[in-house]
ROBA-823026 format. One record per residue: residue in three letters; x, y, z of N, C-alpha, C, O in turn. Coordinates in steps of 0.001 Angstrom, whole numbers, padded with zeros to 6 digits, always signed. Layout:
BEGIN
alaXYZXYZXYZXYZ ...
// end
This chain:
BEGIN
unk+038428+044468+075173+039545+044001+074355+039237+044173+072862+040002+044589+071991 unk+037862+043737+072730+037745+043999+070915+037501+045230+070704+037824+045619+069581 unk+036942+046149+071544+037027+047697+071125+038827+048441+071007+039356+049195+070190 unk+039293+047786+072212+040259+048595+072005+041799+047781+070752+042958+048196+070709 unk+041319+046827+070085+041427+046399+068587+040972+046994+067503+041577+047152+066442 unk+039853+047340+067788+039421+047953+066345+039703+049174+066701+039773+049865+065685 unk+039920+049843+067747+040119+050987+067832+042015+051535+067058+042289+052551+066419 unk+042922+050407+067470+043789+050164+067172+044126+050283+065656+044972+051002+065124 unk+042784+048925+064788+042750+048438+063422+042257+050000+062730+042425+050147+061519 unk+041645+051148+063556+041502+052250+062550+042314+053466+062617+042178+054464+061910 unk+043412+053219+063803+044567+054400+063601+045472+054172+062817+046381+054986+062654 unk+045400+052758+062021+046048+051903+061645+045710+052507+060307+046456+053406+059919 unk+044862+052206+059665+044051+052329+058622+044178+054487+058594+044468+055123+057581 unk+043982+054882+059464+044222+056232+059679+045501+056893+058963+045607+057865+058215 unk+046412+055996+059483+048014+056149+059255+048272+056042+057861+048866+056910+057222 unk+047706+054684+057250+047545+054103+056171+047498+055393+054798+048419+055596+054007 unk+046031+056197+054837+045414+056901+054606+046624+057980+054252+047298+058187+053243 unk+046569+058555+055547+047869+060071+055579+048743+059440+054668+048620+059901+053533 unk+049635+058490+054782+050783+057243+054140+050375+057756+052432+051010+058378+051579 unk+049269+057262+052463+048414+057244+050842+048732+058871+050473+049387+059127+049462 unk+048248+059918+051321+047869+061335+050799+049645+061429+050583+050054+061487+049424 unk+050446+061438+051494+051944+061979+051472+052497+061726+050101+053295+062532+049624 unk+052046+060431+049293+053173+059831+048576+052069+060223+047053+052315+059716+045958 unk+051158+060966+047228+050117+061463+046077+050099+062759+045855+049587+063294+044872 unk+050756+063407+046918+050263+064879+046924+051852+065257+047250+052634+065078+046316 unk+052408+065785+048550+053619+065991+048929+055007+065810+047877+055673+066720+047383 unk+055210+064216+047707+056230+063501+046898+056135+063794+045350+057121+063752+044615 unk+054574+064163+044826+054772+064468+043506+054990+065622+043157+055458+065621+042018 unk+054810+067329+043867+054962+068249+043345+056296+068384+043294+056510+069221+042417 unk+057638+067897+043908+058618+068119+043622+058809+067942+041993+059061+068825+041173 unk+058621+066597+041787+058476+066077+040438+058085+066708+039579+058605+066357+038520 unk+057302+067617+039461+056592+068495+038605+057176+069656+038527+057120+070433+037574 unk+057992+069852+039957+059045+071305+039500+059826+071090+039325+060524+072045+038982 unk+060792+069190+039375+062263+069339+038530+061381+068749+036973+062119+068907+036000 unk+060586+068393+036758+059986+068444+035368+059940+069940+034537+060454+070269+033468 unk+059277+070533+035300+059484+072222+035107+061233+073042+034515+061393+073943+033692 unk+062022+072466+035127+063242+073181+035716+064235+072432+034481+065241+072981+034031 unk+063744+071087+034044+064250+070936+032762+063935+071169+031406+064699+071202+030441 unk+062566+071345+031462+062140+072081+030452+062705+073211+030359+063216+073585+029303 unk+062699+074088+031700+063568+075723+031567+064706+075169+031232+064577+074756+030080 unk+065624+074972+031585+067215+074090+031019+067449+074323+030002+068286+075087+029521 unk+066104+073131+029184+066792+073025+027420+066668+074469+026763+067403+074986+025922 unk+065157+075139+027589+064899+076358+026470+066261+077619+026691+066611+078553+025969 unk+066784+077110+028043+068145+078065+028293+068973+078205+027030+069355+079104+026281 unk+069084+076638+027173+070125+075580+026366+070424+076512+024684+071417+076903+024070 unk+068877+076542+024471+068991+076752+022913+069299+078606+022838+069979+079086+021931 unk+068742+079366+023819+069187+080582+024162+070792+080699+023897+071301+081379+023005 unk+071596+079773+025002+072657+080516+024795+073342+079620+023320+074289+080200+022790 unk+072967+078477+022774+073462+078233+021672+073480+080065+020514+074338+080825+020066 unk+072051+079971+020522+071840+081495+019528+072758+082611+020108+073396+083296+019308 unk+072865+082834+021405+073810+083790+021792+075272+083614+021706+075998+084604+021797 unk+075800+082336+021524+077020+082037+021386+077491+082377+019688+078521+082999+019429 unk+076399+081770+018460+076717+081767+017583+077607+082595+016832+078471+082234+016032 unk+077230+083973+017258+078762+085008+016568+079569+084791+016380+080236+084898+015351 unk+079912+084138+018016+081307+084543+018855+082171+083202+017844+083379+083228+017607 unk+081177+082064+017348+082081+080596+017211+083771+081606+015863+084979+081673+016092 unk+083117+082038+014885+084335+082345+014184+085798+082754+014640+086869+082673+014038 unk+085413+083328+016190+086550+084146+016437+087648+083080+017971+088682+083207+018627 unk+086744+082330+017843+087375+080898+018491+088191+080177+018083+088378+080203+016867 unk+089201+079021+019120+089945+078481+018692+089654+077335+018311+088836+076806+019064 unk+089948+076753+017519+089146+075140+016415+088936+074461+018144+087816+074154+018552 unk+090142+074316+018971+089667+073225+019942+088217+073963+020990+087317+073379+021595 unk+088498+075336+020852+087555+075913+021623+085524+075751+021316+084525+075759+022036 unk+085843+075607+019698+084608+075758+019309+083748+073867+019055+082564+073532+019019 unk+085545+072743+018881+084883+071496+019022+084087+071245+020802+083045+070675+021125 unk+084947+071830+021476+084675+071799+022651+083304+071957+023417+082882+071114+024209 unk+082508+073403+023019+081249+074086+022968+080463+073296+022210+079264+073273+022490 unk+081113+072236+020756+079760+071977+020261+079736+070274+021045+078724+069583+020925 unk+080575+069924+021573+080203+068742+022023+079274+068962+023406+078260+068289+023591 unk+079690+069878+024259+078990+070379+025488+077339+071072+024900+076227+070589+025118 unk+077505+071684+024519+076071+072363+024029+075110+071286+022930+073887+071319+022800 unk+076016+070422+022267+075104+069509+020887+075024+068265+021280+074293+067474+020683 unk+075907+067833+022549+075605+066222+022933+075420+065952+024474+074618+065194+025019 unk+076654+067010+025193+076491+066336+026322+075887+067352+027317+075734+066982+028481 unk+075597+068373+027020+074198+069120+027904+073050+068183+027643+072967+067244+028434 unk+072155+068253+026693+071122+067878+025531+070821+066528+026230+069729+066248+026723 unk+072146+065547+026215+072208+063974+027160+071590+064280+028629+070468+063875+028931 unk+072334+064960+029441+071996+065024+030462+070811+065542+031315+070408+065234+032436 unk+070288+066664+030155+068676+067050+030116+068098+065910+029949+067196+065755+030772 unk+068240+064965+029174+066962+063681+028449+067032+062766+029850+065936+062383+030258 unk+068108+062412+030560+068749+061456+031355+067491+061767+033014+066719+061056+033657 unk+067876+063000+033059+067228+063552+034118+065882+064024+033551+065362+064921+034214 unk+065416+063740+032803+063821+063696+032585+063268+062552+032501+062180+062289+033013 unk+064043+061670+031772+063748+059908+031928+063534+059744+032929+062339+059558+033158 unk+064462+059704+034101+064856+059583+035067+063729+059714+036298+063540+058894+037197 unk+062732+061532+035983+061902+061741+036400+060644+061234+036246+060037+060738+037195 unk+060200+061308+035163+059071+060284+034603+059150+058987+035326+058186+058649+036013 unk+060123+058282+035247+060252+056758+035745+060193+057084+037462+059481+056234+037996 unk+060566+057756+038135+060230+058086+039318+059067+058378+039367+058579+057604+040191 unk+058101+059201+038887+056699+059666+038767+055645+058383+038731+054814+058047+039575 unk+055919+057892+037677+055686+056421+036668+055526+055614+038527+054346+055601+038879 unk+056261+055168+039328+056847+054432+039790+056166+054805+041402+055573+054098+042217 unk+056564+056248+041403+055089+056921+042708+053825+056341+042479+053235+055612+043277 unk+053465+056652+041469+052219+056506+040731+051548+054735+041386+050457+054544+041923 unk+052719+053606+041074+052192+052499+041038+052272+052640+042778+051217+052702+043409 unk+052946+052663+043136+052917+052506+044593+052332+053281+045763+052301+052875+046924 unk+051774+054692+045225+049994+054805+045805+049034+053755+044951+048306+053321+045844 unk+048778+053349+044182+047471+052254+043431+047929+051230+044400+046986+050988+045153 unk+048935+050552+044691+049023+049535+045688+048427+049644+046713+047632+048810+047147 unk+048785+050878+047336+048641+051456+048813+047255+051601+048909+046666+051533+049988 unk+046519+051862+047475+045057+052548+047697+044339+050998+047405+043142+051092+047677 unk+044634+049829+047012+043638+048884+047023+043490+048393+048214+042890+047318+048246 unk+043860+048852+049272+043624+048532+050656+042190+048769+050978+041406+047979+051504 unk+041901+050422+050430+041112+050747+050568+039754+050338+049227+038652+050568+049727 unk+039673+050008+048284+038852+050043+047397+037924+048794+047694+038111+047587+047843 unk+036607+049832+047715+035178+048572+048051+035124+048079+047014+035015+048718+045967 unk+035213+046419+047128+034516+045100+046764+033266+045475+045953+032793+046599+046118 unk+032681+044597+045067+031407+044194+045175+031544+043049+044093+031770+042768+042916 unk+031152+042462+045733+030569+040496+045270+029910+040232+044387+028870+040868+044556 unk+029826+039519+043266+029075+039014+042603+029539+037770+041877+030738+037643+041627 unk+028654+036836+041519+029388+035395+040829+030051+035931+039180+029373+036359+038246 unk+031128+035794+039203+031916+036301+037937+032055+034962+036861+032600+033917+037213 unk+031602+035124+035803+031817+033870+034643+033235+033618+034230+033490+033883+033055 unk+034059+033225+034867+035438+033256+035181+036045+032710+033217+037141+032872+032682 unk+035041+032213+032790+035528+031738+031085+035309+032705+030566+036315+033347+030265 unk+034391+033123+030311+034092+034735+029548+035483+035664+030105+036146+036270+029263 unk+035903+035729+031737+036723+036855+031612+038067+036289+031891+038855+037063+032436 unk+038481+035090+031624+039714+034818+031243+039649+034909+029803+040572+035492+029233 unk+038600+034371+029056+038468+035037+027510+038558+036254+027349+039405+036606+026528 unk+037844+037213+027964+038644+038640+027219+039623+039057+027601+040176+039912+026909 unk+040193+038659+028763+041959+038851+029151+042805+038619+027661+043350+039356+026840 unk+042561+037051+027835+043861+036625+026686+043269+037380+025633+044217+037924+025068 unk+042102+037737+025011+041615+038323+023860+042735+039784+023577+043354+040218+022605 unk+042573+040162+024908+043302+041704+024943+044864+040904+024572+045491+041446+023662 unk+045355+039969+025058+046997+039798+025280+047137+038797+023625+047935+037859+023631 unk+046331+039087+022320+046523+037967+021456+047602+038185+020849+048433+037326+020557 unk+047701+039973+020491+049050+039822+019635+049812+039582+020051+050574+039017+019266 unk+050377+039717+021513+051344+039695+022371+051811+037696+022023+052901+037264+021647 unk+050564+036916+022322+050666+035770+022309+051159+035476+021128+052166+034774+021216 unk+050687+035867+019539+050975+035465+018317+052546+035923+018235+053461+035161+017923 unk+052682+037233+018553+053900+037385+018533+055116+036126+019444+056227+035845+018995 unk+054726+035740+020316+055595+034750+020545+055068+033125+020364+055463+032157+021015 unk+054320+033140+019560+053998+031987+018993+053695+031011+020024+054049+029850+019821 unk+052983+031362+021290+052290+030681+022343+051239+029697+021834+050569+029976+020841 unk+051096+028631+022451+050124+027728+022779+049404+028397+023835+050073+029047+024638 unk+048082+028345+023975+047218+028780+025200+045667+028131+025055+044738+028291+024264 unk+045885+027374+026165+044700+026089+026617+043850+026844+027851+044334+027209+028922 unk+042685+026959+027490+041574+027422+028607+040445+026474+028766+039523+026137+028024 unk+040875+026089+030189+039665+024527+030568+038776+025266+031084+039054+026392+031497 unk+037465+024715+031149+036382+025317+031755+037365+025805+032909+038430+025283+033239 unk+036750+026927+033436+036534+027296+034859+034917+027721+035853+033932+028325+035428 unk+035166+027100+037354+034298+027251+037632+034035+028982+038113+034939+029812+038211 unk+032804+029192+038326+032783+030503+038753+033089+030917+040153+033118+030179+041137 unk+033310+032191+040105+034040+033124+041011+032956+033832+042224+031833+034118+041809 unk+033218+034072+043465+031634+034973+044089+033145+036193+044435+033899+035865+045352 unk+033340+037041+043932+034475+038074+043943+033989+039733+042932+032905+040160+042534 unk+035100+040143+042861+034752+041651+042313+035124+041285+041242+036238+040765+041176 unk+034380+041422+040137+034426+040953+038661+036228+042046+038160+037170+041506+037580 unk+036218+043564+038598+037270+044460+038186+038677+043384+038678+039597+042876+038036 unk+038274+043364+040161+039945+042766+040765+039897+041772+039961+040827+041703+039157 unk+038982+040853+039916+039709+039452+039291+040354+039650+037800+041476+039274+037461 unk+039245+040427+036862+040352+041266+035706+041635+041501+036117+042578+040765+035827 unk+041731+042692+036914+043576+042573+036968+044229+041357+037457+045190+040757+036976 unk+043714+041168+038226+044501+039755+038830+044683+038866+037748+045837+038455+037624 unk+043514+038296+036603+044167+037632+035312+044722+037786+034470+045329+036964+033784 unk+044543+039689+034273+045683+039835+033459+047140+040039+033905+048012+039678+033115 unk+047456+040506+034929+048838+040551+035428+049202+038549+035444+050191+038105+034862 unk+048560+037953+035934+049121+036472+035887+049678+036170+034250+050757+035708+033879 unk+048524+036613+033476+048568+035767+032339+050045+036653+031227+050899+036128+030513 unk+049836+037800+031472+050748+038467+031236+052070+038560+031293+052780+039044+030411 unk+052575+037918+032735+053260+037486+033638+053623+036539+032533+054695+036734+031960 unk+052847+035516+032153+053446+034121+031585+053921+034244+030310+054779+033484+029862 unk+053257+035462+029464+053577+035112+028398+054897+035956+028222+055738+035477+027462 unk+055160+037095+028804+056460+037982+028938+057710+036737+029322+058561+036581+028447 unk+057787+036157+030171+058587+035508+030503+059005+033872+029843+059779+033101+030411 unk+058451+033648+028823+058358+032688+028182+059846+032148+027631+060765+032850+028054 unk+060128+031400+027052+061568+031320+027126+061766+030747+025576+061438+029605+025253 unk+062270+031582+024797+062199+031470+023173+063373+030799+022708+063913+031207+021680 unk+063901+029691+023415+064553+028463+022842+063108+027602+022737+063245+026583+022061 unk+062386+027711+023021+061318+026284+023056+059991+026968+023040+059797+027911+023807 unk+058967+026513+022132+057323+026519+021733+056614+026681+023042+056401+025740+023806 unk+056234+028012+023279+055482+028462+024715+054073+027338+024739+053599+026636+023846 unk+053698+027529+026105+052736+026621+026194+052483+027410+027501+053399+027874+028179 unk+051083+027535+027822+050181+028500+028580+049216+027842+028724+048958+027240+027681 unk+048341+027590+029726+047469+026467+030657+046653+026846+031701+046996+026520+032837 unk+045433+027599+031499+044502+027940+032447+043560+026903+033160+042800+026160+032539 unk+043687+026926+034524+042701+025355+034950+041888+025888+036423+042262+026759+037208 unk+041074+025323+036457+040210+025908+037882+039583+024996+038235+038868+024418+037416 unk+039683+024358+040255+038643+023712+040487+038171+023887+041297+038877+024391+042170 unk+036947+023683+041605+036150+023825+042919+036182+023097+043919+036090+021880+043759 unk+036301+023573+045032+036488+022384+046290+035163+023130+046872+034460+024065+046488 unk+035172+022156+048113+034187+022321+049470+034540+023957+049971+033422+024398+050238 unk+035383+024883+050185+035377+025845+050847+036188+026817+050086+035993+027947+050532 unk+037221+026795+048874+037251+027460+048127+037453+026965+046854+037424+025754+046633 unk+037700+027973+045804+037829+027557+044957+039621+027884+044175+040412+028723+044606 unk+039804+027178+043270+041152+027169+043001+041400+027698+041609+040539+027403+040779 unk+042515+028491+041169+042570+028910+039825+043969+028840+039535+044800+029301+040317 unk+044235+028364+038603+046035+027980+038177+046212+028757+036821+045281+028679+036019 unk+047724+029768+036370+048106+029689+035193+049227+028752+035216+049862+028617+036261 unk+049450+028272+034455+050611+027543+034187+051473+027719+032701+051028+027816+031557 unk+052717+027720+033143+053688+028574+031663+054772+027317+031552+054961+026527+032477 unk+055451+027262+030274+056921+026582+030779+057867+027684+030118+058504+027759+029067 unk+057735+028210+030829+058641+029375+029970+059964+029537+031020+060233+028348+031192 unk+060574+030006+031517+062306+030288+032094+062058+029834+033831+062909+029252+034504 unk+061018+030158+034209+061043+029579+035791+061829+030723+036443+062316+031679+035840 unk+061895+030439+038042+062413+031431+039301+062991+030432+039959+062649+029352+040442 unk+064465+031411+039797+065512+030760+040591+065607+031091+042404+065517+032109+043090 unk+065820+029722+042668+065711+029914+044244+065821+031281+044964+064936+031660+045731 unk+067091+032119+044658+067680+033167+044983+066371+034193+044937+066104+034947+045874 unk+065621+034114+043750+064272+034974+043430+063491+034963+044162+062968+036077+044141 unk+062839+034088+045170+061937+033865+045019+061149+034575+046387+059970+034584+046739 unk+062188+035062+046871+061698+035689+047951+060969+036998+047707+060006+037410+048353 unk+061651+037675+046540+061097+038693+045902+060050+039142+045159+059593+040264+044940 unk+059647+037609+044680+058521+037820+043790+057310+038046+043571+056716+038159+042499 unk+056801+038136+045045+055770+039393+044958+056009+040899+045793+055050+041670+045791 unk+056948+041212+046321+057572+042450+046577+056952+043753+045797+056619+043694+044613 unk+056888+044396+046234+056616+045908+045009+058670+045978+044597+059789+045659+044998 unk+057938+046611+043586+059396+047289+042675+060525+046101+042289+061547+046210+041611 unk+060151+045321+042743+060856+043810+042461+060513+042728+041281+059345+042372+041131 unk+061593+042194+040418+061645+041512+039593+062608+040126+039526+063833+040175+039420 unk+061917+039032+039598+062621+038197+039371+063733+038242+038041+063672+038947+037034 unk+064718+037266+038415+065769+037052+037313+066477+038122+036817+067222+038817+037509 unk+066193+038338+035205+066745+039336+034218+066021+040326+034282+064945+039823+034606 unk+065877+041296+034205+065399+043024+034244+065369+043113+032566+065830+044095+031984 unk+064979+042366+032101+064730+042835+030660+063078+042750+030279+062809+042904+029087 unk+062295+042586+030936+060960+042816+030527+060454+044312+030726+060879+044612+031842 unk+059788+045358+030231+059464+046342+030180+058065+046442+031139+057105+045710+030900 unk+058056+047275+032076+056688+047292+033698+057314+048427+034066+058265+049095+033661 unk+056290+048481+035205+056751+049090+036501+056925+048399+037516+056683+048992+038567 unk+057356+047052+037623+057595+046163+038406+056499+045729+039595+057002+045028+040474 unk+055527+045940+039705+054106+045918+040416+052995+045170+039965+051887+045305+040483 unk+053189+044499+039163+052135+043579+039075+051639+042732+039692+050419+042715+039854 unk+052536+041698+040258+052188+040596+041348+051788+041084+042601+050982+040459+043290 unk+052418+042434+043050+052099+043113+043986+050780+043309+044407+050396+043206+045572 unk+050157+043569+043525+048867+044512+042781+047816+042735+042906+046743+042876+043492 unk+048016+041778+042578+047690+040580+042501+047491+039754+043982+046551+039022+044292 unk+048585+040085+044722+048916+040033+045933+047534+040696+046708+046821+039860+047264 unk+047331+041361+046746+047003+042728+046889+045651+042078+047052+045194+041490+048031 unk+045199+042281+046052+043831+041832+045426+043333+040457+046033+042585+040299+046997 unk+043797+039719+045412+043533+038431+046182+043655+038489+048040+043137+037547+048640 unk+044110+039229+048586+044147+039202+050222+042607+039938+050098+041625+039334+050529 unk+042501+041042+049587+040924+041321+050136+039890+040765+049825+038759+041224+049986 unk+040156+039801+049385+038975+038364+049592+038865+037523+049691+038261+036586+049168 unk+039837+037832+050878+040639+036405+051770+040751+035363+051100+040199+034315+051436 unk+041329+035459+050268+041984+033912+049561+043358+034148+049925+043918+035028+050578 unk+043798+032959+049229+045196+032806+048988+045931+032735+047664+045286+032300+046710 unk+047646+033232+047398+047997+033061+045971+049926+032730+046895+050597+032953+047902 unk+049915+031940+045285+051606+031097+045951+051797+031027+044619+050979+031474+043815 unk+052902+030455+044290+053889+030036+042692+054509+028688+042965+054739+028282+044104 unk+054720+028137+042060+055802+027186+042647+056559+026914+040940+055891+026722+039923 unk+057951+026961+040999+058275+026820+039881+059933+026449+039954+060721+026616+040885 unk+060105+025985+038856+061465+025438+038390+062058+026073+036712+061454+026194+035646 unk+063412+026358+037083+064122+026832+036425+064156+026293+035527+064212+025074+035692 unk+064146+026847+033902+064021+025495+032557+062827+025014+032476+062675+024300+031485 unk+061961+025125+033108+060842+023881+033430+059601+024891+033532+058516+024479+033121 unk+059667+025819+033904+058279+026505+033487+057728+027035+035537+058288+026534+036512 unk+056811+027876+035612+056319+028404+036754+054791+027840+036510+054407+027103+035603 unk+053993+028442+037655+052135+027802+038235+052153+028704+038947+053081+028861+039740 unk+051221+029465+038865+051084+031162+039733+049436+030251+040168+048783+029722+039268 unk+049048+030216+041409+047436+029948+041623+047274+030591+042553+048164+030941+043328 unk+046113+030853+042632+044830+031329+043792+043333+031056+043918+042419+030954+043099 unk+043406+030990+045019+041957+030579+046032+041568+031348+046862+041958+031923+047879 unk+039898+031162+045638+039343+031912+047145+038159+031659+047182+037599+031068+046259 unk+037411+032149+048502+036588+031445+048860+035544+031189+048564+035064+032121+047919 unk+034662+030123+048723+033564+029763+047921+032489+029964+049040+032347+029635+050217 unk+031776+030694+048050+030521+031009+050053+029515+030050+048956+029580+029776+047758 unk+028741+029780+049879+027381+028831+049882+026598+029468+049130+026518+030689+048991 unk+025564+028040+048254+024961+029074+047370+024049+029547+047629+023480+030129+046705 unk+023473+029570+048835+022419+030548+049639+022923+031961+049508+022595+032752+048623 unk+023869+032208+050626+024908+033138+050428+025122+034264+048809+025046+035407+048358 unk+025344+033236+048594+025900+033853+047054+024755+034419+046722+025033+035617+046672 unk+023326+034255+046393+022491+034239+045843+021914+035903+046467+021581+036844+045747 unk+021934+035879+048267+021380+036974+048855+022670+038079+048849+022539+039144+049452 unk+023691+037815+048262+024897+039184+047689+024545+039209+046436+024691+040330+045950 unk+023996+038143+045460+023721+039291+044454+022497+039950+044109+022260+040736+043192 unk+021702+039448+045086+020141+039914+045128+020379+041489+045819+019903+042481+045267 unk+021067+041567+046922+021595+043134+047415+022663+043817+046695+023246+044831+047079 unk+022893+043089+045479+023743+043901+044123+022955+044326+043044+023510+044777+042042 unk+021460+044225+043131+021071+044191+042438+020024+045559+042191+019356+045647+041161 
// end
């Protein structure tokens, strides 16, 4: 029975893999030849402008407003539209193999000084913070036995998370707290910035999904990516939040013994 599980858990992982190559390799060269195909476009574009130019004198006034609105605004539009368009599709492939591929990316355990690297998180996010004139409180935290990289993203997408969404009728306030229990350990941001409305909330760690208003600038994958991260070291992450009143993004994870801990970083070493 357990062979023919794991045998199962690696066609699985097999599938996974191919899944990963299709949407990296296959799905992007299209992209690169309608990227191609608009570049040829505009350089058409300006071709037949120069080839037209003679002819404009011997045209009729409506004939020649006509040509310059098609050739000077609304070709020119529809080239930019469908290159945006592509990029943000590319942009958007892009995040959703990195999702697909942290399935696969090896760990390595080690006790992480969780103050030092929530300090250089917010360090990186200060102007962002000054610019919205945030409050931001960092209580001790205890340390981490995790992959020093994941927990980086994982704090900066949280903390990031809080300060984007902040809600500029009222003086942001941002609240890092961590405690240690018997079997894991716990890590909270806390914001009072706009909150997730019921309707949201199903979505909010989804790929390509955004709570509320669509006015923050991403690729909509962050929590995903957080999600993500935190499952491969078997913890847990939840939100709980109110509208007006501010959100609490936390996660836990597990606290191995300090025997344990000690003989992963002695074989990290």
């Amino acid at each position: 029975m357990l062979a023919q599980r794991t045998a199962e858990l690696e066609r699985i992982d097999e599938e996974n893999r191919q899944f990963v190559s299709l949407l990296s390799h296959d799905l992007r060269a299209p992209l690169v030849s309608l990227k191609g195909f608009v570049d040829e476009l505009r350089l058409s574009l300006e071709d037949v402008e120069t080839a037209i130019r003679p002819a404009l004198p011997h045209l009729t006034d409506p004939a020649r407003r006509a040509l310059a609105v098609t050739l000077g605004r609304e070709a020119p539009e529809a080239l930019a539209f469908v290159e945006s368009a592509t990029a943000r599709l590319s942009q958007l492939l892009g995040a959703v193999v990195r999702l697909a591929r942290l399935g696969h990316v090896e760990l390595h355990l080690e006790e992480v000084d969780m103050d030092a690297l929530a300090g250089e998180v917010l360090e990186s996010l200060a102007p962002r913070v000054r610019e919205c004139g945030a409050a931001v409180t960092l209580s001790p935290l205890p340390p981490a036995m995790a992959d020093r990289d994941a927990l980086e993203q994982v704090l900066a997408n949280l903390l990031a998370n809080a300060v984007n969404y902040l809600d500029a009728a009222r003086p942001g306030q941002i609240e890092v707290v961590g405690e240690a229990g018997p079997t894991e350990t716990l890590y909270c941001i806390r914001d009072n910035g706009r909150g997730i409305a019921e309707e949201d909330r199903d979505g909010v760690f989804a790929p390509l999904r955004r709570a509320g208003h669509d006015d923050v600038p991403g690729e909509r994958m962050g929590l995903a990516y957080v999600q993500a991260l935190v499952r491969r070291h078997g913890g847990r992450l939840w939100f709980e939040s109110e509208v007006g009143v501010g959100t609490t993004f936390s996660f836990a994870l597990p606290r191995l013994p300090d025997a344990m801990g000690r003989s992963a970083l002695r074989e990290g070493e």
